[in-house]
Backbone as ProteinMPNN parsed JSONL, in Angstrom:
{"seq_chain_A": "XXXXXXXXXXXXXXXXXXXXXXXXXXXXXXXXXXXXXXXXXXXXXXXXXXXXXXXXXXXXXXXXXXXXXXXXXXXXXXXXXXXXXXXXXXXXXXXXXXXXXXXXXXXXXXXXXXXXXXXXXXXXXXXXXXXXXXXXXXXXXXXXXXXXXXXXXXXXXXXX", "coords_chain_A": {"N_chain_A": [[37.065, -18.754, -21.294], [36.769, -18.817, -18.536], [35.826, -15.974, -18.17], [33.136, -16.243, -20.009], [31.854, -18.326, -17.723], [31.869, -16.312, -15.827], [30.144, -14.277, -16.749], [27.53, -15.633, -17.525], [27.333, -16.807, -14.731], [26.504, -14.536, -13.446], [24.149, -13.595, -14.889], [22.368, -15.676, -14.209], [22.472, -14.736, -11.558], [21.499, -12.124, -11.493], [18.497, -12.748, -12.607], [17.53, -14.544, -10.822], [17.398, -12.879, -8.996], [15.476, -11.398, -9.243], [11.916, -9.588, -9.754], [9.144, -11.317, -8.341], [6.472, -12.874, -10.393], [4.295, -12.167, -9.611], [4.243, -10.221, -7.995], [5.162, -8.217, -10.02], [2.569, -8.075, -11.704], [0.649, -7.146, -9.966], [1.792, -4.633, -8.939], [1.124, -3.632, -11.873], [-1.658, -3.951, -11.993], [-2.613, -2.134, -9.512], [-1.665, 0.482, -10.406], [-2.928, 3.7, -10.695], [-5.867, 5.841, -10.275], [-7.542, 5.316, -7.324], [-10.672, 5.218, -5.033], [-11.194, 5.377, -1.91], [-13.788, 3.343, -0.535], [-14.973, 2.688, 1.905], [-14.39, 1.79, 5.332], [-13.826, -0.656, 7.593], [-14.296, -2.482, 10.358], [-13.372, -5.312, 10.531], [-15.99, -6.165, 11.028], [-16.228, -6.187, 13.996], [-17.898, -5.293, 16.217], [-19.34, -2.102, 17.597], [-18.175, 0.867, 18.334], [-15.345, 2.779, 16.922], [-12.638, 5.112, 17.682], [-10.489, 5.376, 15.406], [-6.951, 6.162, 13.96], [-5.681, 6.428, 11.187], [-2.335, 5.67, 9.167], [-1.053, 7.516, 10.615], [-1.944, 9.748, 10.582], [-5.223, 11.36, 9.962], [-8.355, 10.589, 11.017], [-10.429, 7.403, 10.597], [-12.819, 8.577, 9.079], [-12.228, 10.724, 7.855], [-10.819, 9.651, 6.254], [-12.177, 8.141, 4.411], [-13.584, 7.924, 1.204], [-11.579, 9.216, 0.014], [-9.239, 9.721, -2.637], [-7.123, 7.781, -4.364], [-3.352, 7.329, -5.499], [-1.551, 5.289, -7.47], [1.559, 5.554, -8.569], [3.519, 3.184, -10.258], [6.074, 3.095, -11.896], [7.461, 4.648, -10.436], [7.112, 4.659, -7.873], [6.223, 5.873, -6.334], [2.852, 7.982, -4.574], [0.04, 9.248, -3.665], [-2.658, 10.407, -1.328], [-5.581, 12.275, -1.776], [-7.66, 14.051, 0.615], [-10.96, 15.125, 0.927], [-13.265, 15.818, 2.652], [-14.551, 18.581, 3.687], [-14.833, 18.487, 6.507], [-12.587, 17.705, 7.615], [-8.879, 17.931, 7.48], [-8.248, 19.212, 4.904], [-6.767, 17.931, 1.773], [-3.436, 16.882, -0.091], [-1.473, 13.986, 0.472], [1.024, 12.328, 0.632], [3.344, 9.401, -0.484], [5.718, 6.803, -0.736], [5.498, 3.754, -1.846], [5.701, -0.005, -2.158], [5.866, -3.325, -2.999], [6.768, -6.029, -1.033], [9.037, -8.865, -2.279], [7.893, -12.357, -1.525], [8.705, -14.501, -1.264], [7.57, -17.944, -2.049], [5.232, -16.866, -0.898], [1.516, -16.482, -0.375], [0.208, -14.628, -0.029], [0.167, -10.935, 0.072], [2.155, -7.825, 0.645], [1.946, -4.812, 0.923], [4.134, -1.816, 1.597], [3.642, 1.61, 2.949], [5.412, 4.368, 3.332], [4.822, 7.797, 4.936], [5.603, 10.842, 2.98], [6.873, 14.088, 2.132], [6.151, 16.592, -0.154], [8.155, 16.801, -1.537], [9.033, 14.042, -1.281], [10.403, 13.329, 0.613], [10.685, 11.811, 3.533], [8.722, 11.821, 6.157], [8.405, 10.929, 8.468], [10.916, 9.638, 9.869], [11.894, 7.826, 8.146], [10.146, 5.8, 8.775], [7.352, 3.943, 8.196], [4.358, 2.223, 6.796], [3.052, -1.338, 7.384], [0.606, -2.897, 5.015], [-1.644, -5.944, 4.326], [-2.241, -6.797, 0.882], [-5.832, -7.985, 0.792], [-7.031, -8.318, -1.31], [-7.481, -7.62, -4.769], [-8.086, -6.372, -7.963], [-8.866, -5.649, -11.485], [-10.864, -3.774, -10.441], [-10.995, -3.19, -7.834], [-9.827, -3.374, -4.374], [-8.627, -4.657, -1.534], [-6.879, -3.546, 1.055], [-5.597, -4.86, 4.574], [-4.76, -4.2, 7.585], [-3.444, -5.167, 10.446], [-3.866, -4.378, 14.554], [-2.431, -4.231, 17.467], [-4.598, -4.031, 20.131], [-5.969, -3.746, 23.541], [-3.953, -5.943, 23.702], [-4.966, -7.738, 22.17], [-5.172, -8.786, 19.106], [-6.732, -6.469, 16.328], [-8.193, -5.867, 13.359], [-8.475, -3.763, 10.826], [-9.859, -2.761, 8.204], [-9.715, -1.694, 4.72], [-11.922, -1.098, 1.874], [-11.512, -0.411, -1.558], [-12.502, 1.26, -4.688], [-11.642, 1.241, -8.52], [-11.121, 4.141, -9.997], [-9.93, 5.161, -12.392], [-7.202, 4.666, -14.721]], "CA_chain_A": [[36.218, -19.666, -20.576], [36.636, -17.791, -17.538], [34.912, -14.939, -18.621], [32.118, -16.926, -20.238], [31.343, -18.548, -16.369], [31.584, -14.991, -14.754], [28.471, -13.651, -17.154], [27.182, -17.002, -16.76], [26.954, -16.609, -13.278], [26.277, -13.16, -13.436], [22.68, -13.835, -15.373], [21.67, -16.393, -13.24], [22.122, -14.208, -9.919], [19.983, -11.374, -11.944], [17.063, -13.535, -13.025], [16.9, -15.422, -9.258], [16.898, -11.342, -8.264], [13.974, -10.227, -10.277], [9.92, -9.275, -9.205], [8.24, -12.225, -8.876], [5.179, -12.032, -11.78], [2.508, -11.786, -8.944], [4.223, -8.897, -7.28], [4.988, -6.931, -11.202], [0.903, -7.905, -11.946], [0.011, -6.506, -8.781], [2.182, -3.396, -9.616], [0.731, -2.995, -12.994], [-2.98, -2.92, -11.441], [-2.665, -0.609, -8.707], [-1.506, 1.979, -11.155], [-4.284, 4.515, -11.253], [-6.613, 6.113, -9.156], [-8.574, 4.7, -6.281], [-11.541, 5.77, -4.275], [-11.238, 4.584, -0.482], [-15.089, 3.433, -0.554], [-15.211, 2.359, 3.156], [-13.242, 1.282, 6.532], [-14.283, -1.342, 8.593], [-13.077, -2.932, 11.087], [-13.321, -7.422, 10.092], [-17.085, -6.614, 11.672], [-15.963, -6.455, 15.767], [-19.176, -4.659, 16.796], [-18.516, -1.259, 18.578], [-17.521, 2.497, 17.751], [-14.03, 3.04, 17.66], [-11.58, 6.122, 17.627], [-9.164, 4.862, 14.936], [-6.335, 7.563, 13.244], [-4.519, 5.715, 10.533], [-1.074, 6.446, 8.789], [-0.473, 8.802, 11.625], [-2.404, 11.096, 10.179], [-6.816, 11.003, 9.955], [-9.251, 9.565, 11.216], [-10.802, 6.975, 9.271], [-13.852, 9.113, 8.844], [-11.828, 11.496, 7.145], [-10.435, 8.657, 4.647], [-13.901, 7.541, 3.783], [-14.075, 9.023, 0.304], [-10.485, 10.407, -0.498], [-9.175, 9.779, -3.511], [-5.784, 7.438, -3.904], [-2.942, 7.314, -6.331], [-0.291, 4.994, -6.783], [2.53, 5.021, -9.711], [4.224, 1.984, -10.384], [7.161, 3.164, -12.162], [8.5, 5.415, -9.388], [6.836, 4.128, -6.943], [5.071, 7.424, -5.509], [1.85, 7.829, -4.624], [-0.903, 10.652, -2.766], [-4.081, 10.464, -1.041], [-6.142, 12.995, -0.899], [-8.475, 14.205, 1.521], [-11.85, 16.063, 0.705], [-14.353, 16.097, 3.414], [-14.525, 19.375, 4.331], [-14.337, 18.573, 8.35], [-11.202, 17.564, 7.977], [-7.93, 18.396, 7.427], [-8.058, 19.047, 3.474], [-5.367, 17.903, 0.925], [-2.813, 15.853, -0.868], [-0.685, 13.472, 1.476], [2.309, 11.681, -0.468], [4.067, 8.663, -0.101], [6.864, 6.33, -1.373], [5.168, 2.411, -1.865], [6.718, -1.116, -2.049], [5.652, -4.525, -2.511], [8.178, -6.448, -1.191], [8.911, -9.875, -2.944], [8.45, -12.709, -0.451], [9.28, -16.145, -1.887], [6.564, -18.956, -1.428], [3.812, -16.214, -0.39], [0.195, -16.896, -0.801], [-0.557, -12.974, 0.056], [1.165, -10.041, -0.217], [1.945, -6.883, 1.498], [1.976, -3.332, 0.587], [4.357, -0.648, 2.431], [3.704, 2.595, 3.069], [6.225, 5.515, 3.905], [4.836, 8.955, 4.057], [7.0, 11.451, 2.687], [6.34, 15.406, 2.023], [5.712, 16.877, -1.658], [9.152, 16.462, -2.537], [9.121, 12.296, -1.435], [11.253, 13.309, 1.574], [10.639, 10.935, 4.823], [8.285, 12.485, 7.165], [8.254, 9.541, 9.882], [12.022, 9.173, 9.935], [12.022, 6.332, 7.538], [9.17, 4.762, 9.18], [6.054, 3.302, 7.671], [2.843, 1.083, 7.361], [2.66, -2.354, 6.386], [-0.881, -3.413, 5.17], [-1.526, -6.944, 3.79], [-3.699, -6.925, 0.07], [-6.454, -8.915, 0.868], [-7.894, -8.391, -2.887], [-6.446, -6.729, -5.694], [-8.432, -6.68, -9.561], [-8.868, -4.579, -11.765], [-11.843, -2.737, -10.164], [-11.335, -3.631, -6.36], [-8.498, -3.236, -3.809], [-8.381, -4.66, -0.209], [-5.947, -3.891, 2.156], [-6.345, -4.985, 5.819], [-4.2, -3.51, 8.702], [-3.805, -5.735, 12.353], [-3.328, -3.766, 15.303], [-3.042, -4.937, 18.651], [-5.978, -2.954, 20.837], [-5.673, -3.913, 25.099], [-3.307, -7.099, 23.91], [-5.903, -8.325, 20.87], [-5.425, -8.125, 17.225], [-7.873, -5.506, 15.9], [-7.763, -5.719, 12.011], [-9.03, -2.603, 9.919], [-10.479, -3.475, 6.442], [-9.963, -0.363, 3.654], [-12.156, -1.244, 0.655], [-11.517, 0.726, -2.821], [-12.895, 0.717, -5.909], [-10.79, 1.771, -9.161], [-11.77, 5.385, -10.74], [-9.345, 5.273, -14.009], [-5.777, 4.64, -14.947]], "C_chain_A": [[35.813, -19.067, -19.215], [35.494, -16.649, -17.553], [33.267, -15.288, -18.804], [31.021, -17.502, -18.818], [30.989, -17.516, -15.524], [29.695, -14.486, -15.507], [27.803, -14.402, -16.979], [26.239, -17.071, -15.445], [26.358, -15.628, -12.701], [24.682, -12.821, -13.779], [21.874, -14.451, -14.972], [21.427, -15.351, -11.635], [20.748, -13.129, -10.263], [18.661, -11.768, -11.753], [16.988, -14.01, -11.572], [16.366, -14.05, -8.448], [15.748, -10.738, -8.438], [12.653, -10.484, -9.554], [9.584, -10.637, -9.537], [7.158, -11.759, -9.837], [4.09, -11.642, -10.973], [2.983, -10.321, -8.848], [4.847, -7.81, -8.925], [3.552, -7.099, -11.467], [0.676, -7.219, -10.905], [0.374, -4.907, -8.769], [1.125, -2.703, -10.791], [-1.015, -2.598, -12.697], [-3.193, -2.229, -10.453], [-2.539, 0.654, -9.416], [-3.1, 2.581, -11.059], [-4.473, 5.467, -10.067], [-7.556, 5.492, -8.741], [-9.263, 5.473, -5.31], [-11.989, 4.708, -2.892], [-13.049, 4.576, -0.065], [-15.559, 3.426, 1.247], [-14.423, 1.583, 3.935], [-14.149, 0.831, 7.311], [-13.647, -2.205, 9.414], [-13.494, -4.79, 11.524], [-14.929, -7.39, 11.15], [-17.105, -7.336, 13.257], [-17.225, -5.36, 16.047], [-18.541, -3.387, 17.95], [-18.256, 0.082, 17.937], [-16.172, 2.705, 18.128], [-13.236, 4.595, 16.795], [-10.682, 5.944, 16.701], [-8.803, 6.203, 14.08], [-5.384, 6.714, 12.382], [-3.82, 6.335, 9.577], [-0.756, 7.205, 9.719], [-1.191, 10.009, 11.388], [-4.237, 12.21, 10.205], [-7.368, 9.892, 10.269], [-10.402, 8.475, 10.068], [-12.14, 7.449, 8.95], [-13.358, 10.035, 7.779], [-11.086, 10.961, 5.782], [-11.003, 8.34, 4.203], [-14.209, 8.689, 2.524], [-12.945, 9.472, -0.499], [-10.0, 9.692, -1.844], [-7.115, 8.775, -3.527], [-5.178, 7.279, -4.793], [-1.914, 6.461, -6.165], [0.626, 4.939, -8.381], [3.385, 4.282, -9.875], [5.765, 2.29, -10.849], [8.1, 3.952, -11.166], [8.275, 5.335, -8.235], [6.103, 4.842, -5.475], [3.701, 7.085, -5.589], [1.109, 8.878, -4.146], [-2.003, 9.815, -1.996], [-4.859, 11.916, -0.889], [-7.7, 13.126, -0.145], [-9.652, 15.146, 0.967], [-13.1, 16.421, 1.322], [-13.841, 17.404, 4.082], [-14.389, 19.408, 5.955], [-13.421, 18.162, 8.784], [-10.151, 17.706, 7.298], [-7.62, 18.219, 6.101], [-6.627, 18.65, 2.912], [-4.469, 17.151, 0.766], [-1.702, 15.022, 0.239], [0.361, 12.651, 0.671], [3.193, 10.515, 0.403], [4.725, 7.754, -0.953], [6.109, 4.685, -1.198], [5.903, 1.52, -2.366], [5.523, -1.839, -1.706], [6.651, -5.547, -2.088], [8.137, -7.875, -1.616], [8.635, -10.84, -1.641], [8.078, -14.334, -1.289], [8.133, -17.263, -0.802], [5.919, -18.215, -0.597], [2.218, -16.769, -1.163], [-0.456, -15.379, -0.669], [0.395, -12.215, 0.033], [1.146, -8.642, 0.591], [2.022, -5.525, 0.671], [2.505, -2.473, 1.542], [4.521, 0.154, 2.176], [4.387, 3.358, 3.406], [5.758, 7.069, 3.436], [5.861, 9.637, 4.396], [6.123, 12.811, 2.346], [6.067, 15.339, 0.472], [6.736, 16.4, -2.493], [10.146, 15.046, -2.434], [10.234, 12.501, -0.17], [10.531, 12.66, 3.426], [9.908, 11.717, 5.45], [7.868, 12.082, 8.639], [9.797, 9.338, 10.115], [12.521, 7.762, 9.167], [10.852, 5.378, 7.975], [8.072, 4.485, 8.508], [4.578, 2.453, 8.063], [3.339, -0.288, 6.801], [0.987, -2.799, 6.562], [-0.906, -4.978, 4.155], [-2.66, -6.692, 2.568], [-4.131, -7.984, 0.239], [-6.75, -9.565, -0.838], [-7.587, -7.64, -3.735], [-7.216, -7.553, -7.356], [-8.15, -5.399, -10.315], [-9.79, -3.753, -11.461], [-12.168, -2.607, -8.867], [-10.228, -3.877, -5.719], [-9.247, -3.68, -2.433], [-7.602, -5.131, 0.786], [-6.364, -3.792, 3.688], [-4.623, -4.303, 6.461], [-4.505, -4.182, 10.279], [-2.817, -5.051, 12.829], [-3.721, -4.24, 16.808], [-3.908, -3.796, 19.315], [-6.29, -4.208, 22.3], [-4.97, -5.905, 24.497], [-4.299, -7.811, 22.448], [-5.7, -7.987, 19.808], [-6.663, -7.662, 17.095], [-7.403, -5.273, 14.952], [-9.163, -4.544, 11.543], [-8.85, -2.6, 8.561], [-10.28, -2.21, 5.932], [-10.772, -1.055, 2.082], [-12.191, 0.275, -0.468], [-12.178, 0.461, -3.719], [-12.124, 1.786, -7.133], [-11.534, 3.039, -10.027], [-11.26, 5.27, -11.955], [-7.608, 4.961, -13.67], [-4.926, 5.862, -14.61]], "O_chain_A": [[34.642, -18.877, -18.887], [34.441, -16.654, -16.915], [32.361, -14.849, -18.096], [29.815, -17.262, -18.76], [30.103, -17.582, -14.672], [28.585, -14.414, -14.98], [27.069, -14.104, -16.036], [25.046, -17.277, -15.225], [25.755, -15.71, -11.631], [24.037, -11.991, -13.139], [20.688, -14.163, -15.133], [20.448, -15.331, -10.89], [19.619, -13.111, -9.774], [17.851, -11.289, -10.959], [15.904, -13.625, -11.135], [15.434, -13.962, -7.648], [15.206, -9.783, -7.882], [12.418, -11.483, -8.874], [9.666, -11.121, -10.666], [6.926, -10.576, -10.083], [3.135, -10.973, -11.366], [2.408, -9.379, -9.395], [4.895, -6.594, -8.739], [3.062, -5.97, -11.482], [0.323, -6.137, -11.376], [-0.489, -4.041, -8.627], [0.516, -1.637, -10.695], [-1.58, -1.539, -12.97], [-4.212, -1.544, -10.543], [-3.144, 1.687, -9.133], [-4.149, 1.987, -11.309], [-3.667, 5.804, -9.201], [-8.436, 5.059, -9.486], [-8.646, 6.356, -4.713], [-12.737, 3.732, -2.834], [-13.579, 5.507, 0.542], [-16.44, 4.17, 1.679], [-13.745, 0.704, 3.403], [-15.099, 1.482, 7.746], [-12.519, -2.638, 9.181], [-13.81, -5.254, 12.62], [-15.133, -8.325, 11.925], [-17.621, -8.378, 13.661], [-16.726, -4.247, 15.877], [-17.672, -3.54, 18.808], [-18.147, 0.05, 16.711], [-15.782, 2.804, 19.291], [-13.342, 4.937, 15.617], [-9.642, 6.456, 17.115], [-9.592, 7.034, 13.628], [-4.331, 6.322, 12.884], [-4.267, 7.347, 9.038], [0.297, 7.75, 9.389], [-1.014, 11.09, 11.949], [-4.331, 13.42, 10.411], [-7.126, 8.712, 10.016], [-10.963, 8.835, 9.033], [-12.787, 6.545, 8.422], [-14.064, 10.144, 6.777], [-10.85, 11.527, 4.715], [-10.593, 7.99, 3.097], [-14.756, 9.788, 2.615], [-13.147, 10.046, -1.569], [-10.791, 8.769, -2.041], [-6.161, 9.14, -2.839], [-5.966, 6.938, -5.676], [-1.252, 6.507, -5.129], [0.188, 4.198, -9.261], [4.448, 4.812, -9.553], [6.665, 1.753, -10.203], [9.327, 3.847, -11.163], [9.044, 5.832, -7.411], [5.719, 4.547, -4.343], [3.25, 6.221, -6.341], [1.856, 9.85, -4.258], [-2.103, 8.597, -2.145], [-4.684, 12.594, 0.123], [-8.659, 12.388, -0.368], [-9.166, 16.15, 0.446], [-13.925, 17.152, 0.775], [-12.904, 17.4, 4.88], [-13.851, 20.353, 6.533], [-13.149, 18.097, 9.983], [-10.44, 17.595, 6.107], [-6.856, 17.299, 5.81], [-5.564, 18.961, 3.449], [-4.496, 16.35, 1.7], [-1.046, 15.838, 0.885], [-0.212, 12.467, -0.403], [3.607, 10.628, 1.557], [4.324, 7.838, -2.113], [6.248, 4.369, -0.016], [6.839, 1.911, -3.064], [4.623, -1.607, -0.899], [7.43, -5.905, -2.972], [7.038, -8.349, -1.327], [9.047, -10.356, -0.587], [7.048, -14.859, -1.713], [7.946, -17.367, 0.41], [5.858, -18.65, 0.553], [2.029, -17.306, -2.255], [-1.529, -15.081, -1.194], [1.536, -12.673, -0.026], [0.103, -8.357, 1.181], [2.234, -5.677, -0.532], [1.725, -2.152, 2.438], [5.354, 0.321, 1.285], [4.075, 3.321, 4.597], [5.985, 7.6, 2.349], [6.686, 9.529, 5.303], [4.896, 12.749, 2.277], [5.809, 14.285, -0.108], [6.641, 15.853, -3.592], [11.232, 14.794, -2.957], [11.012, 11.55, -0.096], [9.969, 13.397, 4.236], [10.478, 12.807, 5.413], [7.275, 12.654, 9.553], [9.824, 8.435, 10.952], [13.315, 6.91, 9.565], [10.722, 4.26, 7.478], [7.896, 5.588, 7.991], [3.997, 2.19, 9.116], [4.018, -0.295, 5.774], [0.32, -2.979, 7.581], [-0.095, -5.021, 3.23], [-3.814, -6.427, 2.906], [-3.462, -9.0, 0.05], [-6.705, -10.691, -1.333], [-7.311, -6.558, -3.216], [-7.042, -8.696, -7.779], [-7.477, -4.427, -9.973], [-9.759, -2.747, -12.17], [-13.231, -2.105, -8.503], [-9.44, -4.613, -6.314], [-10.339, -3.178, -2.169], [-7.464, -6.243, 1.295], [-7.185, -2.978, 4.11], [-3.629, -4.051, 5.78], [-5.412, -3.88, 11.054], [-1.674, -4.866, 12.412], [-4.834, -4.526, 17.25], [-3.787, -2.645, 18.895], [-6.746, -5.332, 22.09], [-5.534, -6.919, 24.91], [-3.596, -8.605, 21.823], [-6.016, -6.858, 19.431], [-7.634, -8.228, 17.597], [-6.358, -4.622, 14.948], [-10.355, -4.555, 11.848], [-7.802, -2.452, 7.931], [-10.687, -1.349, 6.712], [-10.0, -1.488, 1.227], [-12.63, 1.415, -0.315], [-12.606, -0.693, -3.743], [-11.981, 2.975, -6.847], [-12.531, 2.766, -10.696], [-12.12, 5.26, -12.835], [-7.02, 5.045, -12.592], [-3.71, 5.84, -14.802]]}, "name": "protein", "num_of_chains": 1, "seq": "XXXXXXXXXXXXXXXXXXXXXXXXXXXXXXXXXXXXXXXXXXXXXXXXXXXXXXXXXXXXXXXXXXXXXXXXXXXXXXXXXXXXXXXXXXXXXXXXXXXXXXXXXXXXXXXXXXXXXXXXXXXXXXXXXXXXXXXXXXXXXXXXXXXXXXXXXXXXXXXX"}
């Protein structure tokens, strides 16, 4: 009887543990490749300087090419405008579950070729605005002199 209550108990903690279904659907369509169509910034009027991930400017993300694999949870971008800094960038992604959400987040950690930390553990979080099967958008708020300043990434899906 004993026994019986431990697995019992044991199957219930599992199942209360598990992916919500939004955040495994949301998994299963990101898989692929994505083409970062354009960065804008929620239409604040103005030219701005922005360098996101730590890494390019978003002139230089306009275009690149994005990957994400669900089962291991890796991913790339790369870069192909010749005026800037060519080539594959890698990182480790996460949705994290969040109980009674209405949106969802997406975090970023890049990591080198061989998925090893290259921020010290540190990361992005971006919120998906929109997520189908042929259309991705994650936004990004950053404060700018004390003001949220949100930065729009629209994608559109190339193939599985």
């Amino acid at each position: 009887m004993k026994r019986i209550l431990s697995v019992l108990l044991l199957s219930v903690f599992l199942v209360s543990c598990g992916t919500s279904k939004v955040v495994k659907e949301s998994r299963k369509t990101l898989k692929g490749y994505w083409n970062l169509d354009n960065i804008n910034y929620n239409n604040a009027p103005g030219v701005y300087d922005v360098t996101l991930f730590g890494d390019a400017s978003s002139e230089c993300l306009v275009g690149s090419t994005w990957r994400f694999i669900p089962n291991n949870n890796f991913g790339n971008y790369e870069i192909t405008d010749g005026s800037c800094t060519l080539g594959k960038r890698y990182f480790v992604w996460s949705i994290p579950d969040q109980e009674g959400a209405t949106s969802y987040d997406i975090l970023l950690k890049p990591t080198d070729e061989k998925m090893k930390s290259t921020m010290n553990n540190a990361g992005f979080r971006l919120n998906i605005n929109y997520l189908s099967d042929n259309e991705l958008t994650f936004t990004q708020t950053v404060q700018v002199d004390g003001k949220p300043f949100t930065i729009v990434m629209n994608f559109s899906k190339i193939s599985e």
